[in-house]
Each structure stands twice: as C-alpha cells, then as structure tokens.
N, C-alpha and C positions, 0 to 999 in steps of 0.2 A: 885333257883339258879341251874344251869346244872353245871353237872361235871366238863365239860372243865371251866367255871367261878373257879369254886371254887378250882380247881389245881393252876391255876394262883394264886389266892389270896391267899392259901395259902405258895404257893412259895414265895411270897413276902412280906408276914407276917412272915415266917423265918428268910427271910435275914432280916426283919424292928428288932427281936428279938434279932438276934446275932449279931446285930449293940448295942444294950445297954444289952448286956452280959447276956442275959438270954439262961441257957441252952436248947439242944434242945429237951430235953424232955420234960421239965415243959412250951417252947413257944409252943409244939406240942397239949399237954393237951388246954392248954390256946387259943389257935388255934381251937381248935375243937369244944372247949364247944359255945367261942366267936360264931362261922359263927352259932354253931345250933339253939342262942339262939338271931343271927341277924334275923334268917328265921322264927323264930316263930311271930317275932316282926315283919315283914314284908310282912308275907302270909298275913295279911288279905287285903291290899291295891291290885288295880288294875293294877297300875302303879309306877314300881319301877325305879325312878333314880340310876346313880353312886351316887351318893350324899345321897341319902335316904340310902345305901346298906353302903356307907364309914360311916354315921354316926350312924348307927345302932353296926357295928364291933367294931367301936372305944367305942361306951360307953360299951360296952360289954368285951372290952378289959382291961378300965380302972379299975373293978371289980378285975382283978389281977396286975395289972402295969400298973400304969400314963406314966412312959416312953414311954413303949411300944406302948401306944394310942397314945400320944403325937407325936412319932417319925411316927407311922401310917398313924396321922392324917395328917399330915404335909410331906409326902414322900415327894411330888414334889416341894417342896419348899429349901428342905435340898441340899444341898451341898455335 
C-alpha cells in the first residue's frame, strides 16, 4: 500500500471511528496496528483488489470493535 492509499484510508477510518464514538487516540492505535497487520496478510498475493485490502482491514478491525468494522465494512451503504 503507497502512502497516498493509506492517508486516505486512514482518513476515513477516523471519521468511520468517530462516528461510533471511539476516541481518537485509541481509533489512531486501532488504525495503525489494523492497516500493518492488513499488509502483512496481503504481501504475499500478487494482485490485490479494493475488496481483498477492505476485507482484510475490517477483520483486523474487528480484533478491537465490531462497530467500528461493521460501520467500515459497510461505509457506502450507510446513510
């Protein structure tokens, strides 16, 4: 994942955080460890979808808060 991928995401794994009231130091941890331990789960494939990359974050998410995954999982569907 390049820098610019992972600014965005995690810009928007903030705001998915501070929408189900997680502060934003313990979504920032949460955030961090998630993406490092999507990209470990991910280097070894060839070819990485959006979908491989969302579903890897989100289980990695759910580790500290279902919400948080859940409302992740689902951004574009939310309201």
């Amino acid at each position: 994942m390049n820098a610019i991928d992972e600014k965005s995401i995690t810009k928007n794994l903030k705001i998915d955080a501070k929408a189900v009231g997680i502060p934003i130091g313990a979504a920032e941890i949460f955030i961090e460890k998630s993406l490092k331990e999507a990209n470990k789960t991910l280097k070894s494939k060839k070819i990485i979808t959006e979908k491989d990359l969302e579903r890897a974050i989100a289980k990695e998410l759910k580790k500290y808060n279902a919400d948080f995954a859940y409302v992740y999982e689902n951004h574009d569907k939310i309201i």
